[in-house]
C-alpha positions as CSV (number, residue, x, y, z in Angstrom):
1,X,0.0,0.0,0.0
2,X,1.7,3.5,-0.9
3,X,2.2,5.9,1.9
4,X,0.4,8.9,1.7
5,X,2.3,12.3,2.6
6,X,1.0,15.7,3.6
7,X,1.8,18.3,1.0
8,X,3.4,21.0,1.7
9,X,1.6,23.6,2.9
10,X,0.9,27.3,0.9
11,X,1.9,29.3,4.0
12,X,4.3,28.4,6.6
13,X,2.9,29.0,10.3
14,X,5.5,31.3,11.3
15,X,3.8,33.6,8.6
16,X,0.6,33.4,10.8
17,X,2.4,33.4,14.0
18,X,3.8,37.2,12.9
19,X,0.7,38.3,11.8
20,X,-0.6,37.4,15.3
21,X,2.5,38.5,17.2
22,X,1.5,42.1,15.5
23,X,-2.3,41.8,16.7
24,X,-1.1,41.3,19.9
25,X,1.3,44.8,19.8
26,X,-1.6,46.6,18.1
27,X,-4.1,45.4,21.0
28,X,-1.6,46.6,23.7
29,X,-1.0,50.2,21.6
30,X,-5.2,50.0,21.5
31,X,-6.0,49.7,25.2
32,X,-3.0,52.0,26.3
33,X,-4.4,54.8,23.7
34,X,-8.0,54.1,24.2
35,X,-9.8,56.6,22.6
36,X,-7.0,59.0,21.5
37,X,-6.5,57.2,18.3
38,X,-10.2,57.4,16.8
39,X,-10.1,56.3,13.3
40,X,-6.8,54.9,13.3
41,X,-7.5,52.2,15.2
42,X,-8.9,49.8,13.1
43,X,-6.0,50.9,10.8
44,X,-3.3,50.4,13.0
45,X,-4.7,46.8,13.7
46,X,-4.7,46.0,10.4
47,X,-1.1,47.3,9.6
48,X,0.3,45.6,12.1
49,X,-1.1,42.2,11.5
50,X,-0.1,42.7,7.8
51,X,3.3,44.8,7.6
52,X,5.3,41.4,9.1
53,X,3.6,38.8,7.1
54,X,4.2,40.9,3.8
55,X,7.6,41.5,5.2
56,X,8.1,37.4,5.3
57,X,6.0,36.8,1.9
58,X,8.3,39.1,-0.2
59,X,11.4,37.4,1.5
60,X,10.1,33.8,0.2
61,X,9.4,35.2,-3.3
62,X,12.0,37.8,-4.0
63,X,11.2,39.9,-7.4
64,X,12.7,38.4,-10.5
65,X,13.3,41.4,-13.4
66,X,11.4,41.2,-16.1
67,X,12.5,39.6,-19.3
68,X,9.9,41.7,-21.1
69,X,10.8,45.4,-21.5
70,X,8.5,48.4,-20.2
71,X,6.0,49.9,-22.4
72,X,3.5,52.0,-23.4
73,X,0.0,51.0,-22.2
74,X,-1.9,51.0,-25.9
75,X,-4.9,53.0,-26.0
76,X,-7.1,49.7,-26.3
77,X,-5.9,48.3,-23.4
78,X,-6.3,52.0,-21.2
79,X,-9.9,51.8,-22.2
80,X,-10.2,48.2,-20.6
81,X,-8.7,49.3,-17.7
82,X,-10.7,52.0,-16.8
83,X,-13.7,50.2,-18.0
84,X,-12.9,47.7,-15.0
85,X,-12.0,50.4,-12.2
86,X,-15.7,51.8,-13.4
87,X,-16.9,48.5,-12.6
88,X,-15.3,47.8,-9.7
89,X,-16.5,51.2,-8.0
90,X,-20.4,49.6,-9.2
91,X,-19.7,46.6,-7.4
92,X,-18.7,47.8,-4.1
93,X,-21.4,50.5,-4.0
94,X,-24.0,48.2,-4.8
95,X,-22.8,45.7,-2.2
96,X,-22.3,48.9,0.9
97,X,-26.0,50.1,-0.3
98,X,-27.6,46.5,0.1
99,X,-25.8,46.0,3.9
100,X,-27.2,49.6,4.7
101,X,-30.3,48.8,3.7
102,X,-31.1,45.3,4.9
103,X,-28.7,45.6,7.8
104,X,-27.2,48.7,8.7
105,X,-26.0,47.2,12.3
106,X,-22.9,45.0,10.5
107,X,-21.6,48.0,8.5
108,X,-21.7,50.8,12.1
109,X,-18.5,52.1,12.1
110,X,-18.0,51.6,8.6
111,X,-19.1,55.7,7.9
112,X,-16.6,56.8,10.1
113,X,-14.1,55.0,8.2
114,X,-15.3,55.6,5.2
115,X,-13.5,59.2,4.1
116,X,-10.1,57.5,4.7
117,X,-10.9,54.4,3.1
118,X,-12.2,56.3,-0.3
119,X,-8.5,58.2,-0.3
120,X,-6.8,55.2,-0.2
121,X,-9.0,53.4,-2.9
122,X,-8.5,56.8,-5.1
123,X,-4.9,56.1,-4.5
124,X,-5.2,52.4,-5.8
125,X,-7.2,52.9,-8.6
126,X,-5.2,56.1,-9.9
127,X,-2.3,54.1,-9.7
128,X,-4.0,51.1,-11.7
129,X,-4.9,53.4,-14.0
130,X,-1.4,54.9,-15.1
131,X,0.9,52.0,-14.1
132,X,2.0,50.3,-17.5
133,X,1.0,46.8,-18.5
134,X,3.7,44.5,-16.7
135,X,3.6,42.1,-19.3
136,X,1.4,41.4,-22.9
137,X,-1.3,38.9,-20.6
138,X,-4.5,41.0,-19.0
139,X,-4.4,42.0,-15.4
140,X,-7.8,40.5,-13.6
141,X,-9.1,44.4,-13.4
142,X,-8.7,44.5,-17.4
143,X,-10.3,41.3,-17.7
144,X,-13.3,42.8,-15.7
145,X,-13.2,45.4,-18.5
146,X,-13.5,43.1,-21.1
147,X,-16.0,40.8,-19.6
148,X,-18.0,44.4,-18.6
149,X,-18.1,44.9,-22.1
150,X,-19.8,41.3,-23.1
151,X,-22.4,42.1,-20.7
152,X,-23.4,45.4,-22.1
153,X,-23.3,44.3,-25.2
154,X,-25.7,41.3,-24.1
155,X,-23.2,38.5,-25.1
156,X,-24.3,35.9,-23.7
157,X,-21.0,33.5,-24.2
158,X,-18.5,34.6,-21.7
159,X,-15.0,33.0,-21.7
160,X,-14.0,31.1,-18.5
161,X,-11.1,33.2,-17.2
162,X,-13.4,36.1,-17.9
163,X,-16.4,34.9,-15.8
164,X,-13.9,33.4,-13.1
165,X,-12.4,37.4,-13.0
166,X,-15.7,38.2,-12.5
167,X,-16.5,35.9,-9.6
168,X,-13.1,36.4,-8.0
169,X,-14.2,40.5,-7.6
170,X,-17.9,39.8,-6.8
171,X,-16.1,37.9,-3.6
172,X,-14.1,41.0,-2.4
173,X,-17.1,43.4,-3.4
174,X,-19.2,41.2,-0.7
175,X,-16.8,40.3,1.9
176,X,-14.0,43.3,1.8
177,X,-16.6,46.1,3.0
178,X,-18.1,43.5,6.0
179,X,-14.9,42.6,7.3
180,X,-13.4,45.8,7.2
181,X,-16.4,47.2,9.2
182,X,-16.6,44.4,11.3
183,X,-13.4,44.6,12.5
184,X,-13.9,48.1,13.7
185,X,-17.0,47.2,15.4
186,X,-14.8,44.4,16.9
187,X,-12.5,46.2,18.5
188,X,-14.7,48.9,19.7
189,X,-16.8,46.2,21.5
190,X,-14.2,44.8,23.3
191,X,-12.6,47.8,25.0
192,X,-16.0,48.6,26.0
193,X,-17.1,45.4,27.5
194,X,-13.9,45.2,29.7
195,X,-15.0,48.7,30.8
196,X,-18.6,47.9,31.1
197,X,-18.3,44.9,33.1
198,X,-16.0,43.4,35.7
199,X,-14.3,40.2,37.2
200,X,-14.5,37.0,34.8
201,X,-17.0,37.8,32.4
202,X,-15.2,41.6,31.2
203,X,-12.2,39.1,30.8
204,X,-14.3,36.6,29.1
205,X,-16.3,39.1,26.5
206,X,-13.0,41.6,26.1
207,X,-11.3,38.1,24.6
208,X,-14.2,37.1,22.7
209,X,-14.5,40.0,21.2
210,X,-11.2,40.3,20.1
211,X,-11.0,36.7,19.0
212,X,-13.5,38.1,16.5
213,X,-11.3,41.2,15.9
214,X,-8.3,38.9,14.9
215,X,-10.9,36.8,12.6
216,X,-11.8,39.9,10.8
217,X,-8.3,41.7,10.0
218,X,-7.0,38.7,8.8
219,X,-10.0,37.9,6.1
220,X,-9.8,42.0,5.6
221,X,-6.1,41.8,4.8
222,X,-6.6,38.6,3.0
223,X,-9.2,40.4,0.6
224,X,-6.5,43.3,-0.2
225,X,-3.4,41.0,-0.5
226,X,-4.3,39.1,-3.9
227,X,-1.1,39.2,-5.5
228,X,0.9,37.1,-7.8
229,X,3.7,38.7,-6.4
230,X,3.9,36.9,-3.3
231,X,2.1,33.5,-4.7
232,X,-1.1,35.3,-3.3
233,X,-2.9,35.1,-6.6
234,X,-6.8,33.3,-7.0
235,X,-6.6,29.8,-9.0
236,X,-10.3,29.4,-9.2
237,X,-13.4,30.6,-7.9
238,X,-16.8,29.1,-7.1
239,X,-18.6,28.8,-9.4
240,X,-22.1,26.8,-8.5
241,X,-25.4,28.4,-7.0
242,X,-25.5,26.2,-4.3
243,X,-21.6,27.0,-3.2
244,X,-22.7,30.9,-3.3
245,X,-25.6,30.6,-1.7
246,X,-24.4,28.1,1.3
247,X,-21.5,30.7,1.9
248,X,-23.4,34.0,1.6
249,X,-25.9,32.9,3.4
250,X,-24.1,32.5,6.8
251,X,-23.1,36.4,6.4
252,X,-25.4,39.7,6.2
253,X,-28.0,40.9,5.6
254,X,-29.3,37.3,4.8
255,X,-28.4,35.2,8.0
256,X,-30.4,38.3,9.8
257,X,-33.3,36.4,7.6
258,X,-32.1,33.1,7.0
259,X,-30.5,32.3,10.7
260,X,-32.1,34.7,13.3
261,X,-35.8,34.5,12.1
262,X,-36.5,30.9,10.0
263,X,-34.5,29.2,11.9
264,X,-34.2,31.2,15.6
265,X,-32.6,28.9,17.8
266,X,-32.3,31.6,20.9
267,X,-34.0,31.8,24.1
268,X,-34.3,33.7,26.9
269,X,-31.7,31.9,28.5
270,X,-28.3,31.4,27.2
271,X,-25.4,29.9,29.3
272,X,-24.4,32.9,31.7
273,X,-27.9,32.7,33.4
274,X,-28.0,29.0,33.2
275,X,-25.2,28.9,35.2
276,X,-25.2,31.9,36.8
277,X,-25.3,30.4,40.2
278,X,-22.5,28.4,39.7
279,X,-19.3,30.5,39.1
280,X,-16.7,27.6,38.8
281,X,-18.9,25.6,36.1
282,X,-19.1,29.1,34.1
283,X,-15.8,29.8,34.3
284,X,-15.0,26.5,32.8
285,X,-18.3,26.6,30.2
286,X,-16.4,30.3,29.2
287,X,-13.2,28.5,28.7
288,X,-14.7,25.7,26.2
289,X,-16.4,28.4,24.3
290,X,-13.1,30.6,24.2
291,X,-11.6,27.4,23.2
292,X,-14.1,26.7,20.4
293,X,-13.7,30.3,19.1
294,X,-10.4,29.9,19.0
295,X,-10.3,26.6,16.7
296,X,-12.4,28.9,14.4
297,X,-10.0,31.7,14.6
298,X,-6.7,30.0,14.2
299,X,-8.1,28.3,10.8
300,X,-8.4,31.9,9.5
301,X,-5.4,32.9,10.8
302,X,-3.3,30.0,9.4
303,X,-4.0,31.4,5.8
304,X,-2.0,34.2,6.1
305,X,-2.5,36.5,3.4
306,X,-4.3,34.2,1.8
307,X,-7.5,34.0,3.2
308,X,-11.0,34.2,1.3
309,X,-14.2,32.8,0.8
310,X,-15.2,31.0,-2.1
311,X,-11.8,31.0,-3.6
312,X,-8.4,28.4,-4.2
313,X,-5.8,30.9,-3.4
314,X,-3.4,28.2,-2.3
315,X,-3.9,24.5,0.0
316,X,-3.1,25.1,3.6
317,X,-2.0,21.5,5.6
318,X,-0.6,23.4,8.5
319,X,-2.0,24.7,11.9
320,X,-5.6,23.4,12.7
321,X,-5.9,22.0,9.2
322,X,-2.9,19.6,10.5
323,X,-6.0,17.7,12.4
324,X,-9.3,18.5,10.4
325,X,-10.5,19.1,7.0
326,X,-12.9,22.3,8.1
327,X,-11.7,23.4,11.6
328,X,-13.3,27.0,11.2
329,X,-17.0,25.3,10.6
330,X,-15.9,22.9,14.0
331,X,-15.1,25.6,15.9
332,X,-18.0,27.2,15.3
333,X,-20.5,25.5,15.1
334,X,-19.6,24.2,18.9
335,X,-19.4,27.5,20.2
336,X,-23.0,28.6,19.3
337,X,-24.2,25.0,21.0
338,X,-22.2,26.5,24.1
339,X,-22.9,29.8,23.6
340,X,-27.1,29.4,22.8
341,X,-27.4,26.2,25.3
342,X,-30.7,25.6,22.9
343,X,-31.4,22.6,25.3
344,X,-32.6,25.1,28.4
345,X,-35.5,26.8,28.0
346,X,-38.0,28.2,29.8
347,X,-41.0,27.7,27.7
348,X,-40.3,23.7,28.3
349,X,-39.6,20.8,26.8
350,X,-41.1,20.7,23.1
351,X,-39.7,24.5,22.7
352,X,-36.2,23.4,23.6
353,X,-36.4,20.5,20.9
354,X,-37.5,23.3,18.5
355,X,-34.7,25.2,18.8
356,X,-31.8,21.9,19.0
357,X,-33.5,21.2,16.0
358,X,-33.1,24.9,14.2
359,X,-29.7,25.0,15.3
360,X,-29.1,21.6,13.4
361,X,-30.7,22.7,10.5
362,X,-27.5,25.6,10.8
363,X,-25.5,23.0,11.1
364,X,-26.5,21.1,8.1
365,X,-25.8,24.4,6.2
366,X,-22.5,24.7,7.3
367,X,-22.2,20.5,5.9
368,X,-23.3,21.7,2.9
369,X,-20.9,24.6,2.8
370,X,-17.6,22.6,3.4
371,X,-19.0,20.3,1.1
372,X,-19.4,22.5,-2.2
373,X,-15.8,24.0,-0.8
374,X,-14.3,20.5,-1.2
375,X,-16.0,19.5,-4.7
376,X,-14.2,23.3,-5.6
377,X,-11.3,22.5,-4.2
378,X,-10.8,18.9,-5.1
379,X,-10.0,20.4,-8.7
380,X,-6.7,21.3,-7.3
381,X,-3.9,18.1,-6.9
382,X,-2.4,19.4,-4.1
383,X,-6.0,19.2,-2.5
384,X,-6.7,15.9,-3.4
385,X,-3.2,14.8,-2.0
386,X,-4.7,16.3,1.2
387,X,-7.9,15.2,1.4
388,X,-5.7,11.3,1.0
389,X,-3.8,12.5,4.1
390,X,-6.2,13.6,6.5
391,X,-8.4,10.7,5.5
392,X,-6.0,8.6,7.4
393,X,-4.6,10.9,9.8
394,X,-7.0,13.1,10.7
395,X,-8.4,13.6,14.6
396,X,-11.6,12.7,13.6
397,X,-11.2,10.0,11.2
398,X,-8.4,8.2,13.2
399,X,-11.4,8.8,16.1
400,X,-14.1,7.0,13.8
401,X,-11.6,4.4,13.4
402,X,-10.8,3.3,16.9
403,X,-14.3,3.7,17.6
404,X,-15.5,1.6,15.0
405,X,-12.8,-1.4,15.8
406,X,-13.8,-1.2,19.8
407,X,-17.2,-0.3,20.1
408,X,-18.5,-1.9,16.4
409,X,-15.7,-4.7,15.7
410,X,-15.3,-3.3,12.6
């Protein structure tokens, strides 16, 4: 029988590890400051998680000159470009208007940021659309142009790598303004619930919260850092309805519809007042759901610059993904059975069977998720060389296993 071997993985953990060694210097800058740094802080968060992993990207894939020569951008190919930039401003307005609409709480803080962030997209896109072609191929925002043009012109045939450009920026219209904003609200939450409340639980929310704060600046900096440059680039995109609307679905406005009305799985009671009157079991019932968080957390951060949703922008075998196929979905999926205790509630028995059963029916969704995610994915031969691995060395699998042969005799 051949031995099956791990690939290697697309981002090394010390990568992560610096990104999170610079969250941690731009948390302890945050609560010294407090309030003195306003805007910035989300900023300084960001740039601080991202300056040392781009510092150790560029160092693995120093700049090779260019065997083709500079030149003149042709008028043809200015026209694309600008068409694209026109395109791209469309998406993201169309995508900020819809979360203001349907759900303006994800996208507070988002205003106040918004003057800075529009100077620095100006800055971007000015500089897209006067740098000169780097080589004869199409840069994805030309592409964009060119497949922009199809559309208006109501051709219905698009070519692959056009409508794959096209899914690629519909992902970083959708996610980029929500995790941008959602990392502000982050951080603002969890300096006030450590001054809000005291003793265990302003330890236990200030943590959660900026669990969630770490989450967020990574898939924020993972949005902005798609770059062939650093091996950064997207392979493919999703490209089925059902793989969209599993993954969009778990994000506002529509799990405000989707998971918090169809399928409400909240009560009156959650775990601090089930076990309010015991302090050591909620300590401990804190600490699993801080662990759980955490499982989630460290999935994102173990892509790097790499993260996104709905995208192959490189296999990663290291960190959680070392012991499960979809440690992010684990993670979370246990902390909101921790978190929502759907098993207690006050209205009795049949009503807490209601809502164990809505929460599974999230669950289910999430099954479905990693599931389109690994018919994507399994297009790529580095990711069917993992999915061999951890079939027979994964924690759960090698679990199942020893289950099965005790318990089963199989």
């Amino acid at each position: 029988m051949k031995k099956v071997t791990k690939p290697q993985t697309a981002v090394p953990i010390r990568i992560a590890l610096a990104g999170v060694c610079g969250a941690a210097i731009a948390t302890v800058l945050i609560w010294t400051l407090g309030e003195l740094l306003g805007l910035l802080e989300p900023i300084l968060f960001l740039v601080l998680c991202a300056a040392p992993m781009w510092a150790l990207e560029l160092r693995r894939f120093p700049a090779r000159p260019s065997r083709i020569a500079a030149q003149s951008m042709p008028v043809w190919r200015r026209k694309l470009r600008l068409i694209g930039l026109a395109s791209l401003i469309g998406m993201f307005c169309f995508t900020v208007a819809i979360f203001r609409a349907a759900s303006p709480a994800p996208l507070a803080g988002f205003e106040a940021l918004l003057l800075l962030l529009l100077c620095v997209a100006a800055v971007w896109m000015g500089w897209m659309a006067l740098r000169r072609p780097p080589g004869r191929s199409l840069d994805s925002v030309e592409l964009l142009g060119k497949a922009t043009i199809r559309v208006v012109r109501f051709r219905t045939k698009t070519k692959r790598t056009e409508l794959q450009t096209i899914l690629g920026w519909l992902v970083k219209a959708f996610y980029l303004p929500l995790m941008i904003s959602s990392t502000y609200v982050f951080l603002a939450w969890a300096r006030e619930s450590t001054g809000n409340l005291s003793g265990w639980m302003a330890v236990f929310s200030g943590l959660y919260m900026l669990i969630f704060a770490i989450d967020t600046a990574f898939a924020t900096i993972g949005y902005c850092s798609t770059s062939k440059r650093i091996d950064a680039h997207i392979r493919s995109t999703e490209a089925t309805l059902l793989g969209w609307a599993s993954a969009i679905v778990c994000y506002p406005p529509l799990n405000s519809l989707v998971l918090q009305q169809w399928l409400s799985y909240n009560d009156a009671i959650d775990w601090r007042a089930w076990l309010a009157g015991s302090p050591l079991l909620s300590f401990a019932w804190g600490i699993a759901i801080l662990l759980s968080v955490t499982l989630y957390v460290s999935a994102t951060v173990s892509f790097g610059l790499r993260f996104s949703n709905l995208t192959n922008r490189g296999i990663i075998t290291s960190g959680p993904y070392h012991y499960f196929k979809h440690p992010s979905y684990i993670g979370k999926n246990i902390a909101w059975w921790l978190i929502s205790v759907p098993f207690i509630s006050n209205a009795g028995a049949l009503a807490a069977l209601g809502n164990c059963a809505a929460l599974l029916a999230i669950n289910g969704i999430y099954c479905i998720r990693a599931k389109t995610e690994e018919r994507h994915l399994m297009k790529d031969p580095v990711y069917q060389a993992y999915s061999a691995w951890i079939a027979e060395h994964g924690l759960i699998e090698r679990i199942f296993r020893r289950f099965s042969r005790k318990i089963l005799g199989c």
